[in-house]
C-alpha positions as CSV (number, residue, x, y, z in Angstrom):
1,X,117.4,-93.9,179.7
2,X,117.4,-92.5,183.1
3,X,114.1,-91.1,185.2
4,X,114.7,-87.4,184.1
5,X,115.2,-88.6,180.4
6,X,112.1,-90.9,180.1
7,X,110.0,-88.1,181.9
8,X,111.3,-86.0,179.1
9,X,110.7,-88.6,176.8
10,X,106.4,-89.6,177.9
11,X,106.1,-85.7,177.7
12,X,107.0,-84.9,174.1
13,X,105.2,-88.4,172.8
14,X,101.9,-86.8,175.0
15,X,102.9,-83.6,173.4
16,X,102.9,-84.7,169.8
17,X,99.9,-87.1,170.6
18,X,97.7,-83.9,171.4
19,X,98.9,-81.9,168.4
20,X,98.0,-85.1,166.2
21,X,94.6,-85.0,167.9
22,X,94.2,-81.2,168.7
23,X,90.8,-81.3,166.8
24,X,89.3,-83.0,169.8
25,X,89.7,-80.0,172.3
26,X,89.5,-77.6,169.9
27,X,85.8,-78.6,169.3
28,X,84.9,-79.4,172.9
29,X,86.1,-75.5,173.1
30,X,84.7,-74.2,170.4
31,X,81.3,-76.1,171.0
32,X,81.8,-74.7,175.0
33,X,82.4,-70.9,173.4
34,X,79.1,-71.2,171.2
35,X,76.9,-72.5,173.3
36,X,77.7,-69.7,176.0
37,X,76.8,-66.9,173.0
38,X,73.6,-69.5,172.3
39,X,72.5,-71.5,175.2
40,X,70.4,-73.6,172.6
41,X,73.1,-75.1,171.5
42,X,73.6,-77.3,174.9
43,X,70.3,-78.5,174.1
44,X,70.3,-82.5,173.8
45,X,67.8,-82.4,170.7
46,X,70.0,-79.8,169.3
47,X,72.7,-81.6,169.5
48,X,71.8,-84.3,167.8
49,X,70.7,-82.5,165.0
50,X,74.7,-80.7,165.0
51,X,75.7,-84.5,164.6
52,X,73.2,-85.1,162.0
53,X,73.9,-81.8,160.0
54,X,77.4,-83.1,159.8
55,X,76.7,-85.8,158.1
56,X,76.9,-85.1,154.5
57,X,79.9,-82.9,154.6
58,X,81.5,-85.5,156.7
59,X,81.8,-87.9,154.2
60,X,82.9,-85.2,151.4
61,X,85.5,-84.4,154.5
62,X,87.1,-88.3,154.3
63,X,87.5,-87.5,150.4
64,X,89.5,-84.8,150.8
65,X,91.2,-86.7,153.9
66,X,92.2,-89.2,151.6
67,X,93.5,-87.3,148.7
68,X,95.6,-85.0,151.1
69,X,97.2,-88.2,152.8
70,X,97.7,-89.4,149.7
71,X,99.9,-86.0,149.4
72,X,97.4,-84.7,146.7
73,X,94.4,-82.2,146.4
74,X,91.1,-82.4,145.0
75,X,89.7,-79.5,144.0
76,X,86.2,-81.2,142.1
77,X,85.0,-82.7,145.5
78,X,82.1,-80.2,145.7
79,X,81.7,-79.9,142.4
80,X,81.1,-84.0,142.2
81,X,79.0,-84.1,145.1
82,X,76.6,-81.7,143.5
83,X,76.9,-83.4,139.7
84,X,76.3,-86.8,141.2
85,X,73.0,-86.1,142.9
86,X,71.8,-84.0,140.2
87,X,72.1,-86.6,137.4
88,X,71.3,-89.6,139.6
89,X,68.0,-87.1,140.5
90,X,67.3,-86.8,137.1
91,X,67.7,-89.9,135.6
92,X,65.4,-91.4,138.8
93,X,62.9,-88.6,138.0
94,X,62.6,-88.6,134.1
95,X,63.9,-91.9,133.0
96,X,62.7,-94.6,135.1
97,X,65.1,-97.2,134.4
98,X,66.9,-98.0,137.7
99,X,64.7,-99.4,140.3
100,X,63.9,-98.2,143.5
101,X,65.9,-100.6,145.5
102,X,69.3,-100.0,143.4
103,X,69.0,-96.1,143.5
104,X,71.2,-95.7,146.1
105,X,74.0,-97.1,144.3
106,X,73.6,-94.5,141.4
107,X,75.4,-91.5,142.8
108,X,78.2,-93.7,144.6
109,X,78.9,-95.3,141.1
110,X,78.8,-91.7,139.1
111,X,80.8,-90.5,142.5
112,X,83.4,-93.2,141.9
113,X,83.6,-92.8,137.8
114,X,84.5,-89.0,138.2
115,X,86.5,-89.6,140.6
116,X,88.4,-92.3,138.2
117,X,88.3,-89.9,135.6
118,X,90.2,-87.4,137.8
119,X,92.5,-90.0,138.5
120,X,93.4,-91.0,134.7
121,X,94.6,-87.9,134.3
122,X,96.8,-87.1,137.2
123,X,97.8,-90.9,137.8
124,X,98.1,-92.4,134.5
125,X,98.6,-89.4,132.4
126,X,100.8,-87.7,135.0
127,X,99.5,-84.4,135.2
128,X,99.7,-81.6,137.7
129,X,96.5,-82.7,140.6
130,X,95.6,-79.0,141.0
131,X,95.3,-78.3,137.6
132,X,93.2,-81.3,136.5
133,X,91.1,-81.0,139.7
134,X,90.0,-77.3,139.4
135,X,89.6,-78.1,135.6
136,X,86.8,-81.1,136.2
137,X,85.6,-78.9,139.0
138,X,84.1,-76.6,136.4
139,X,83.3,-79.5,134.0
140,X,81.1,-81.1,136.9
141,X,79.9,-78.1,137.7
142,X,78.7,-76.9,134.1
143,X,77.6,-80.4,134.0
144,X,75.3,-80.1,137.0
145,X,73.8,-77.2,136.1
146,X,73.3,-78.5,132.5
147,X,71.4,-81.6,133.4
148,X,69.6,-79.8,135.9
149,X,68.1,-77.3,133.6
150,X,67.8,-74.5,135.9
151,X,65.4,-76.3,138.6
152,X,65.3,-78.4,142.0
153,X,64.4,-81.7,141.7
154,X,62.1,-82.3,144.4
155,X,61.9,-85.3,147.0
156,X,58.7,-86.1,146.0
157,X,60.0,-87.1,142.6
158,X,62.7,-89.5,144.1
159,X,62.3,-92.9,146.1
160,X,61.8,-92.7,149.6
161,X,64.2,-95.9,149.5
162,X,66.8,-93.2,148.1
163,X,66.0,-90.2,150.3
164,X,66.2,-92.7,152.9
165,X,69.9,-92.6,154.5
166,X,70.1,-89.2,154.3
167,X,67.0,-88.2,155.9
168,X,66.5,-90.7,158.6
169,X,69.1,-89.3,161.8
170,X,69.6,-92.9,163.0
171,X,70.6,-94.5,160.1
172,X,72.5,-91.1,159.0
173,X,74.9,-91.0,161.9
174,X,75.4,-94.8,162.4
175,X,75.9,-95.2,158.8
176,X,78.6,-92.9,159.3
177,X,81.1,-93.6,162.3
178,X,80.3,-97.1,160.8
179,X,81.5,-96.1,157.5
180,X,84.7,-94.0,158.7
181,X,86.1,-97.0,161.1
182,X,85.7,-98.9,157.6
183,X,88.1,-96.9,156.7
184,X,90.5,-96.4,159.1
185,X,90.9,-100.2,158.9
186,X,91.4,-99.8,155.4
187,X,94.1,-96.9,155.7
188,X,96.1,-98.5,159.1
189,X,95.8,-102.5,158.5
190,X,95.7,-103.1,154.5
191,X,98.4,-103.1,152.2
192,X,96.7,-100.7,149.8
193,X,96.0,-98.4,152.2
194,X,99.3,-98.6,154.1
195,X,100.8,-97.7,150.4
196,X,98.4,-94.3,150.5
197,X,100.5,-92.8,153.3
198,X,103.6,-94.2,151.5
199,X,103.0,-92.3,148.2
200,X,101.7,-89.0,150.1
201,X,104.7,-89.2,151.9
202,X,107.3,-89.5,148.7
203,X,106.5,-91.1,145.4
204,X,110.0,-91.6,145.3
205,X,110.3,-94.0,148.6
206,X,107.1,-95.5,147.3
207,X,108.9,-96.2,143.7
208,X,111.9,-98.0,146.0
209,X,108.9,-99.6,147.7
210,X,107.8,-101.6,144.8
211,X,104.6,-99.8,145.2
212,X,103.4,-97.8,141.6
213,X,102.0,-94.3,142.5
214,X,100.6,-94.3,139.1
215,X,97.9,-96.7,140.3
216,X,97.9,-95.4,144.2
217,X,97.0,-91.7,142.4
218,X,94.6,-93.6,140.2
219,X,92.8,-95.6,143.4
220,X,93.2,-92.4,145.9
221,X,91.1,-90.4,143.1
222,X,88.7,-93.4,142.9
223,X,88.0,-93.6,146.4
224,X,87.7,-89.8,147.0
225,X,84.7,-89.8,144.2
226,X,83.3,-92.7,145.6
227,X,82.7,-90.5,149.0
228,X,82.1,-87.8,147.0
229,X,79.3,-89.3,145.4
230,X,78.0,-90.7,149.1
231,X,77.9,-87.4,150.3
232,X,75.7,-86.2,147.6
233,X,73.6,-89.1,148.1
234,X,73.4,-88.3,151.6
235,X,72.6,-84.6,150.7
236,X,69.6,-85.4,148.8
237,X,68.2,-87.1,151.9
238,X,68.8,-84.4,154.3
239,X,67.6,-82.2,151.8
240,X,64.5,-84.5,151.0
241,X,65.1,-82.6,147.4
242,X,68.5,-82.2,144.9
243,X,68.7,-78.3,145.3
244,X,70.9,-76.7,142.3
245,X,73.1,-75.1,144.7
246,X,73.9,-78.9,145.9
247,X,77.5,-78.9,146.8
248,X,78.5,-75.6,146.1
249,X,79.5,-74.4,149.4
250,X,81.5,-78.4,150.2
251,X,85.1,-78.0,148.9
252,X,86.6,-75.6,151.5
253,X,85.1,-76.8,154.1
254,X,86.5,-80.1,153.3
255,X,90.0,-79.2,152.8
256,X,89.5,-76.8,156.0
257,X,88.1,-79.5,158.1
258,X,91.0,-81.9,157.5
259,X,93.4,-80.2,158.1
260,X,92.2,-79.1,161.2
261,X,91.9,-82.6,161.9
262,X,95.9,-83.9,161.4
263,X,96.3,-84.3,158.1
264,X,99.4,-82.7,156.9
265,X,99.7,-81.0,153.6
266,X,102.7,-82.3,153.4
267,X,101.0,-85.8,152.5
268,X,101.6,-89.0,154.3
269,X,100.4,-88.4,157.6
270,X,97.0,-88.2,159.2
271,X,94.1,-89.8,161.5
272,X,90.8,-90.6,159.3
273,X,89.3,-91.3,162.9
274,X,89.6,-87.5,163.5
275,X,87.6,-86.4,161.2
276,X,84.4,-87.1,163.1
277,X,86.0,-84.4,165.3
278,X,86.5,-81.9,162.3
279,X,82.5,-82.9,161.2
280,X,81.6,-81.9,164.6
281,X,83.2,-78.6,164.4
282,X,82.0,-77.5,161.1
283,X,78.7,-78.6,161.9
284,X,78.8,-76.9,165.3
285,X,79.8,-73.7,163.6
286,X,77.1,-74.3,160.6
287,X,74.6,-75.2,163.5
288,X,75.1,-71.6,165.3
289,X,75.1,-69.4,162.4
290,X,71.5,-71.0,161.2
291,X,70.6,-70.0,164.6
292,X,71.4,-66.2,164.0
293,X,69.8,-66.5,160.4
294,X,74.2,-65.8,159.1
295,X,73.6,-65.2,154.8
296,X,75.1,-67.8,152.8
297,X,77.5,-64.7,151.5
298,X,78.8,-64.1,154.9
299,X,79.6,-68.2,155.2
300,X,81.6,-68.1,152.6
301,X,83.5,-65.4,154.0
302,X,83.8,-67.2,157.1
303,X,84.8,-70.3,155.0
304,X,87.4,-68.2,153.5
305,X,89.2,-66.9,156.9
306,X,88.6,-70.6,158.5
307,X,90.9,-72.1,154.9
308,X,93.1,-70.0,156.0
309,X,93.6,-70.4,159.9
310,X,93.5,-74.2,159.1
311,X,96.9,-73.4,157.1
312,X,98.8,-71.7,159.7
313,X,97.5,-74.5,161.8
314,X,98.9,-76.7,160.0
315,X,102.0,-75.0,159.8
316,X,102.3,-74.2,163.6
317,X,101.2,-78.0,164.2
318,X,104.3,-79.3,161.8
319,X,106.8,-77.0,162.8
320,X,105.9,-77.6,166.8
321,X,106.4,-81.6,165.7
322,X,109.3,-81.3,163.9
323,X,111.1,-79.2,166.6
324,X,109.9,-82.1,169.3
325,X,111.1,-85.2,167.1
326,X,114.3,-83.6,167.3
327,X,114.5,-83.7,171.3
328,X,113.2,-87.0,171.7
C-alpha cells in the first residue's frame, strides 16, 4: 500500500471509528448547547446529579442494548421495570417473608423470570419478538397496576438496605460503570457473548456456527429482564418510594438511547461501553427540562421526535459505513 493509499486508508478507519462512537460528541454538544440556554447546568453539583439521574434508565438502556445486538426488540422493558418493583414493593411491604438483607435480589430475580418468560416464547416457541414483546408489555403492565392496587408504595414501607443502591449517588454511579464494563467483558471476550453479536447478525451464519439461536434468543431475553429488573430496583431508590407510574415513560428512551449510541438495528453490531454516553445524554436532556418545569405530556412528545431522529441516525450512520467499507 503506498503513502497516498494508507493515508486514505487511517482516514476512513478514523472515519468509521467516529460514526461507531458519534454518541460521545454528540453529548459533549448537546450538553455544551444546554448549558448555554441554562448556565446551571455547568454547575459541578448539577452535574453530578445529571450522572446520577441517569442511572436507572441506564441500566434499562443495556437491556435494550442487548436485545438489539442480539438483532431483536423488546418492547416489555418498561413495562418490567415497573412490574418488578411494584411486586417486589409489595411483597416487602405486606408479606414479610424475604429479609431485609436479600431484598435486593427480589426485583432482579422477577426482572430475570419475565424476561425468561419473554424468551420461551420468541426462542423456544419461535414466535415473532415484536409481537410477544408488546403482548407481555401489557400483561406486565396490567399486572403492575393490579398488584399495586391503585397506590404508591412508600419508602418508608421498604428496607433502607433495599432503597439503598438507588438512593445513595456514590454507590449508584459506581455500581454502574462497574456494572456495564461487566458487561462489555461479557459481550467482547466470552463465548456466549461473542455468539450474541453472531445471532443478531444472522441466525443463519449462527446455525453454520454450531451456535443454537434458540437458546441465544432464550439467554438475550434473560439477561435483558435481569437489567430490567435492576433498573427498577434502582428506581425505587432514587425514588425512595415505588410510584405507579414506575417505568412508564422507560421503553423509548431505551430503544432511542441505543441507538444513538451504535447499535445497529440491523443486529450484530454495537459498543455496550457507549451507552454511558447515550445515559448521559438522556439524562442531560431529562435534567434541563426539570429545570424549566417541561410536563410529562410534552416529554413524551419529545420522546416521540427523539425515536424517531435516532432512526434516521441510524440509517445515515449505516449507509455512511457501508459506503466507506467499500473504499477501504
Amino acid at each position: 500500500m503506498n503513502s497516498r493509499g494508507s493515508r486514505s486508508y487511517v482516514r476512513e478507519t478514523t472515519l468509521i471509528f467516529l460514526l461507531e462512537n458519534a454518541v460521545w460528541p454528540l453529548f459533549i454538544a448537546i450538553y455544551f448547547i444546554l448549558g448555554a440556554i441554562q448556565p446551571l447546568m455547568f454547575s459541578p453539583t448539577f452535574l453530578i446529579y445529571i450522572m446520577y439521574l441517569s442511572i436507572p434508565l441506564g441500566f434499562a438502556i443495556i437491556a435494550q442494548t442487548i436485545c438489539l445486538i442480539g438483532g431483536v426488540l423488546d418492547l416489555s422493558i418498561g413495562s418490567i421495570v415497573g412490574f418488578s418493583a411494584m411486586l417486589s414493593g409489595v411483597i416487602l411491604k405486606d408479606f414479610k417473608i424475604v429479609p431485609p438483607e436479600l431484598s435486593i435480589i427480589l426485583p432482579i430475580l422477577i426482572g430475570l423470570l419475565c424476561g425468561l418468560f419473554n424468551g420461551y416464547f420468541i426462542g423456544f416457541l419461535k414466535l415473532n419478538p415484536f409481537i410477544v414483546t408488546l403482548a407481555t408489555m401489557m400483561i406486565f403492565q396490567g399486572l403492575k397496576i393490579i398488584v399495586a392496587r391503585g397506590f404508591t408504595i412508600p419508602g418508608g414501607y421498604l428496607p433502607e438496605i433495599y432503597l439503598f443502591p438507588g438512593s445513595n449517588i456514590i454507590f449508584a454511579i459506581t455500581s454502574f460503570l462497574f456494572l456495564i464494563v461487566i458487561v462489555w467483558i461479557f459481550l467482547k471476550y466470552t463465548k456466549l457473548g461473542i455468539h450474541i453479536y453472531v445471532v443478531g447478525g444472522s441466525q443463519d451464519v449462527a446455525h453454520m456456527m454450531g451456535v443454537d439461536p434458540k437458546k441465544m434468543l432464550f439467554l438475550i431475553f434473560g439477561i435483558s429482564g435481569l437489567f430490567s429488573g435492576i433498573s427498577g430496583l434502582y428506581y425505587s431508590g432514587f425514588n425512595r418510594s415505588v410510584p405507579i407510574t414506575l417505568g412508564n415513560e422507560v421503553l423509548f428512551p431505551t430503544f432511542a438511547a441505543a441507538i444513538i449510541s451504535g447499535v445497529s438495528l440491523k443486529g450484530g453490531r454495537g459498543n455496550v461501553l457507549n451507552v454511558v454516553g447515550g445515559a448521559l445524554l438522556l439524562g442531560s436532556i431529562e435534567a434541563f427540562l426539570v429545570t424549566f418545569a417541561i410536563s410529562p405530556e410534552a416529554r413524551i412528545v419529545g420522546y416521540g421526535f427523539m425515536v424517531l431522529i435516532a432512526v434516521l441516525f441510524n440509517q445515515f450512520r449505516d449507509n455512511l459505513r457501508d459506503s466507506i467499507l467499500r473504499r477501504i
